[in-house]
C-alpha positions, -999 to +999 in steps of 0.1 A: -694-472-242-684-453-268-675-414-255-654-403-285-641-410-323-622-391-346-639-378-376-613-397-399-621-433-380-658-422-388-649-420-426-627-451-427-652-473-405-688-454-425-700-447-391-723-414-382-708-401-350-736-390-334-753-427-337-725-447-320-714-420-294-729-434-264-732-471-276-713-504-260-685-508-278-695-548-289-727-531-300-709-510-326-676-531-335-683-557-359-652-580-353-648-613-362-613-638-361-593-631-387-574-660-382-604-690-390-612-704-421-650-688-416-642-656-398-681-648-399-696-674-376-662-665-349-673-631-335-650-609-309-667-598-278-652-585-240-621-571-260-626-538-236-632-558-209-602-578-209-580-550-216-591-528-187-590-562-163-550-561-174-551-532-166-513-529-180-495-499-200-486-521-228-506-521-253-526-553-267-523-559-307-550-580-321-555-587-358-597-590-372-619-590-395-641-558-391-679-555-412-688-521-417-724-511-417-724-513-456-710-549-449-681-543-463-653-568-449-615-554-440-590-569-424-579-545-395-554-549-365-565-525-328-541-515-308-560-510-268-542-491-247-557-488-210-566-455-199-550-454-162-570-424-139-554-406-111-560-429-088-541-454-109-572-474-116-582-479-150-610-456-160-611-463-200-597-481-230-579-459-263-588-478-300-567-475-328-576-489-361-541-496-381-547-510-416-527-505-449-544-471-451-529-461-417-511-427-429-489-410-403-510-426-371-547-408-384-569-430-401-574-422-440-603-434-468-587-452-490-601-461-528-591-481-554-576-446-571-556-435-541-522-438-545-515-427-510-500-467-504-475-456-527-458-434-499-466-460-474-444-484-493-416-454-487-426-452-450-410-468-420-397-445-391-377-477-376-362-483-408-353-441-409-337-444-380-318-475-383-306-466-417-293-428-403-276-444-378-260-470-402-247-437-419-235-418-393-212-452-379-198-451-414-189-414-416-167-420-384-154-451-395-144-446-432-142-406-432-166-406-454-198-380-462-235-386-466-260-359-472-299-356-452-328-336-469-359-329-449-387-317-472-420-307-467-447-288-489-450-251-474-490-255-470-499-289-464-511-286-430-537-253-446-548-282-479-551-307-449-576-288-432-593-273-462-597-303-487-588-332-458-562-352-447-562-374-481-554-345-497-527-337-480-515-373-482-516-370-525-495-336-522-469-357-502-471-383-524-467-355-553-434-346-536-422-379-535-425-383-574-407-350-577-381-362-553-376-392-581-380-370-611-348-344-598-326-362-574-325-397-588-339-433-577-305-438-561-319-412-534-333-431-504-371-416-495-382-419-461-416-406-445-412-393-408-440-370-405-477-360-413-460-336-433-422-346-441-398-365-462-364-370-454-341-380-479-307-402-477-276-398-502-247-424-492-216-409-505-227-376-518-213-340-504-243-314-493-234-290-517-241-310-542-269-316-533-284-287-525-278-277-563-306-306-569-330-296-542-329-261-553-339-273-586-368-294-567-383-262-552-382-246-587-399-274-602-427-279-571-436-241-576-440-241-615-465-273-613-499-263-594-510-290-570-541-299-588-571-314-559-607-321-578-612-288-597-589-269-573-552-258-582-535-250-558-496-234-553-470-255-535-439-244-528-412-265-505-388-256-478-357-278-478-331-282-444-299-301-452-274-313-433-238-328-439-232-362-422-195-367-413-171-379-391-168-347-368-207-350-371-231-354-337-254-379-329-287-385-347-309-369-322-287-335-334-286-342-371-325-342-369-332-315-344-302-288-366-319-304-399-354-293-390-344-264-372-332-249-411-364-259-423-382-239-395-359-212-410-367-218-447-404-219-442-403-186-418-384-172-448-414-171-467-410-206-483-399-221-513-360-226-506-333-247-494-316-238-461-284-257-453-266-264-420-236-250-412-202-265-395-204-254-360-166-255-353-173-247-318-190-279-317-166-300-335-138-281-312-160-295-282-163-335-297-125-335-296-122-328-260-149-350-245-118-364-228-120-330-212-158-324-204-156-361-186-126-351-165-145-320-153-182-326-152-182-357-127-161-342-098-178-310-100-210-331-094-190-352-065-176-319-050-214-302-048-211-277-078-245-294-095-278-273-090-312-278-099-338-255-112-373-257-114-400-234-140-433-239-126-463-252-150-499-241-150-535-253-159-553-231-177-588-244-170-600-221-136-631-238-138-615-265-117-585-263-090-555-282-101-523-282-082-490-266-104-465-291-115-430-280-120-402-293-143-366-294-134-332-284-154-295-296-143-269-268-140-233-273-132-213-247-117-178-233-131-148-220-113-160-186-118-193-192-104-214-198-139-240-223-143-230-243-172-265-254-191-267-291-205-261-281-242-228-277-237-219-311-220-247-335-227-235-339-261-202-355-250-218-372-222-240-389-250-215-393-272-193-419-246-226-436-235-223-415-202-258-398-200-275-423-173-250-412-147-263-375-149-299-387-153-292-407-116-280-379-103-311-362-111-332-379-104-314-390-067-310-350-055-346-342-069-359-371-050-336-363-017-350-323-019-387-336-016-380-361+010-367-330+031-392-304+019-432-322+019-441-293+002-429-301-030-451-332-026-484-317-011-485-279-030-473-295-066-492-321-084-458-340-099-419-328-109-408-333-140-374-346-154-360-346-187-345-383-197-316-385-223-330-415-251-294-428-247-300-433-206-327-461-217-302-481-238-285-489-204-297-519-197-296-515-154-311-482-158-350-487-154-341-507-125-318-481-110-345-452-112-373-478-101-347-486-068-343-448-062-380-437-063-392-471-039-361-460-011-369-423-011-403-431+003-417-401-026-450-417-047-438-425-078-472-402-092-452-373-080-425-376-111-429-372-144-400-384-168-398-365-202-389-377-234-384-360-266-402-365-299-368-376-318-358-398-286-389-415-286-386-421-326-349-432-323-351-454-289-385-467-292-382-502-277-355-490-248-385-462-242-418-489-237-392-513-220-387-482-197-419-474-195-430-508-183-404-511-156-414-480-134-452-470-146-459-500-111-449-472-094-469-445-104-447-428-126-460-401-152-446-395-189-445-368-211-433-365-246-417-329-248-410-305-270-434-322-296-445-308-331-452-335-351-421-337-369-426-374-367-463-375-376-479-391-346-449-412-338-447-411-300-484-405-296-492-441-309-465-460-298-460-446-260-483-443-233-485-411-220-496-390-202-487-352-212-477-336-249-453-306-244-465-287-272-430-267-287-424-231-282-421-227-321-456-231-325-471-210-296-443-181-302-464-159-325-497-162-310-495-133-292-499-112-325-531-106-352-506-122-385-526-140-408-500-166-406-511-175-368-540-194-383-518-220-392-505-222-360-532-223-346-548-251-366-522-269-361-521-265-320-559-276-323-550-306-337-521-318-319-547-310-291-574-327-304-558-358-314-546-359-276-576-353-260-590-382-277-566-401-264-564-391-231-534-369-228-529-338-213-512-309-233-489-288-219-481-252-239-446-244-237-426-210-246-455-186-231-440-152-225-472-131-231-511-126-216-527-123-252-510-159-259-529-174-228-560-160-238-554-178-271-543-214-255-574-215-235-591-208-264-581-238-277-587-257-247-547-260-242-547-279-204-513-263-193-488-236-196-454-231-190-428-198-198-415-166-184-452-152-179-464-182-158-430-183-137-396-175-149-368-202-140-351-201-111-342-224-083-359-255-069-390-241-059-399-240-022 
């Protein structure tokens, strides 16, 4: 039966939600085989059935022929995932409805005078990611330079939630003509977000540019956003980034690149925010030979530690054991712990990363076989996962070895991902995923904003959402400005409760910000006023 749908699958499907909450899903679904010559007389039945009797974490794809209550025919592909229960039996089945009108992984209405498949036709996260990489191997290659742009209108998500989400499709789409009008056709558009563009230059230097985005935000505030008989303002923040040969891996590029649009729009909007050359960094690339000479004996010789930052549910109403996430520190000759920023980069940059992630994930799992406490007090550890760990190809069956030998249920670890590793290593991620979810295992995507739309939350099962510290940071305080925040907390939270998955708030350093997360039905917390970091917890 039916026990929830999105208000936007109600729109694109004509349904009333209260009249099919409740009902068998063959009762309400209309589906027919695409595929025949006379879909009509070929009906669908058992589809939630048969996926729950798999019973597997990858999803099943079907293409059909859906007839709405107004008998309208369109021709639809589901995507089933099967909800799996803590006791690792199937207890439910996740729909999604992908069709042409599929904007950003939320349904949308779409009429014959939308033009929102205009920006699909510029959407495709896998071609993004493969054409950024493309660009970055021939910056180090030719010694060459490339320029990113990450746009996105200042108040989309507050049009979004006024107007709806069609509405805030048109403004993107807006953004995209202005994009053609002042940098070009030569510019290559990409969506990857609800509420960003990225743009490509091969061959151009980020200064200039910048001259021609600047010109873009000029030209986005002049022109009112014009919605039925509403006109609305519209400014544009703007992060750029230089790609070169000294430049680091994609993952960066993105995070730095949206980092300075964080800054433009906190700024008050409406400008272009450029990366710098961090010549520390570039310093750093050139002596990976170094990191790599250093960072493996100290492991060897017992200078790695691991630390742990307790996570809470916020729900009282129910007893739920903590969780805890760990972080890798490696000890220096004068008694520092070095943090992973500093050496992960080179590690990742010579295809090293899965070494550290074993050695992880071997001493976490070592620690709990000696202490049964971190079993029985804490409902699971979790571990962050570098994206360029899953591209080894004996690395899913390396972790799946250490977890069956240490005798610890695989239900007791989590494995984290990020929102740009997902994006960037999507096939190495489900292939992952696959090998060691048999065991048990627990995902999470962390760190998550929606900077890539609803990218991981469609295409991975899981079973947490790390909500960003960037958007619970100023909840604390009465600014008008927290009601964007908030709304858009509610529906990162909203769209995963719907399917299933657990949020987790992270960055909490103050009481009034709880208050507010539990307001918003936030399921977990974690910062320095739950638990500050310290040691493995005992």
């Amino acid at each position: 039966k039916l026990i929830e749908i999105s208000p936007l699958a109600c729109e694109f499907l004509q349904w009333h939600r209260t009249s099919v909450l409740g009902e068998p899903f063959d009762h309400v679904f209309n589906i027919f085989d695409s595929y025949r010559d006379n879909p009509r007389e070929y009906p669908i039945k058992g589809l939630i059935t048969e996926v729950i009797a798999r019973a597997s974490s990858v999803p099943k794809i079907t293409e059909v022929l859906l007839v709405t209550p107004r008998k309208d025919e369109r021709k639809v592909k589901l995507r089933l995932s099967c909800a799996i229960g803590e006791d690792e039996k199937p207890v439910g089945v996740v729909v999604r409805i992908l069709n042409e009108a599929l904007v950003g992984g939320s349904l949308v209405a779409a009429s014959e005078s939308s033009r929102i498949d205009r920006v699909n036709d510029l959407l495709s996260d896998s071609a993004f990611g493969l054409r950024l990489r493309e660009l970055i191997d021939s910056a180090r290659t030719n010694n060459c330079v490339h320029s990113l742009l990450l746009i996105s209108p200042d108040n989309i998500w507050a049009i979004s939630e006024e107007h709806g989400f069609r509405a805030g499709d048109e403004l993107l789409w807006r953004t995209a003509r202005l994009v053609e009008e002042h940098l070009g056709k030569d510019v290559e558009v990409y969506r990857v977000g609800q509420d960003m563009l990225c743009l490509l230059r091969p061959l151009t230097e980020l200064k200039k540019q910048a001259a021609m985005a600047e010109n873009l935000c000029l030209a986005s505030a002049s022109r009112p956003f014009v919605w039925g008989e509403a006109q609305l303002d519209c400014t544009l923040s703007i992060g750029g980034i230089e790609i070169s040969s000294l430049s680091e891996g994609m993952e960066s590029l993105l995070h730095k690149t949206h980092q300075a649009l964080v800054n433009a729009r906190h700024q008050g909007g409406g400008i272009v925010q450029l990366v710098k050359t961090d010549e520390v960094l570039t310093t750093r690339r050139r002596q990976d030979d170094d990191w790599m000479a250093w960072l493996m004996p100290r492991l060897e010789r017992g200078f790695g530690h691991l630390s742990s930052q307790s996570i809470v549910a916020l729900d009282g109403s129910t007893p739920k054991l903590p969780m805890f996430e760990v972080f890798v520190r490696i000890e220096d000759e004068d008694g520092v712990w070095v943090t992973p920023e500093f050496f992960m980069p080179a590690l990742e940059r010579r295809q090293l990363s899965h070494k550290l992630d074993l050695w992880v994930i071997q001493t976490l799992l070592t620690e709990m076989g000696k202490n049964k406490a971190l079993i029985s007090d804490f409902d699971c550890a979790c571990v962050n996962l570098s994206g360029w760990s899953l591209s080894e190809p004996d690395f899913g069956e390396a972790v799946r070895e250490l977890i069956w030998l240490s005798g610890v249920p695989g239900s007791k670890i989590c494995f984290e991902l990020t929102e740009p590793q997902v994006a960037s290593h999507l096939s190495e991620t489900l292939r992952f995923m696959e090998s060691v979810r048999p065991l048990g295992v627990r995902f999470a995507l962390d760190r998550y904003r929606a900077m890539g739309g609803l990218h991981g939350l469609k295409d991975a099962p899981l079973d947490y959402v790390k909500i960003h510290p960037s958007l619970t940071a100023g909840l604390h305080t009465e600014q008008a400005d927290n009601n964007i925040e908030r709304l858009h907390l509610s529906w990162i939270n909203k769209i995963c409760q719907a399917r299933g998955i657990k949020t987790i708030a992270l960055g909490v350093e103050h009481e009034l910000t709880l208050n507010v997360l539990r307001t918003l039905e936030i399921g977990y917390a974690q910062g320095v006023q739950v638990n500050k970091m310290g040691p493995l917890v005992t």
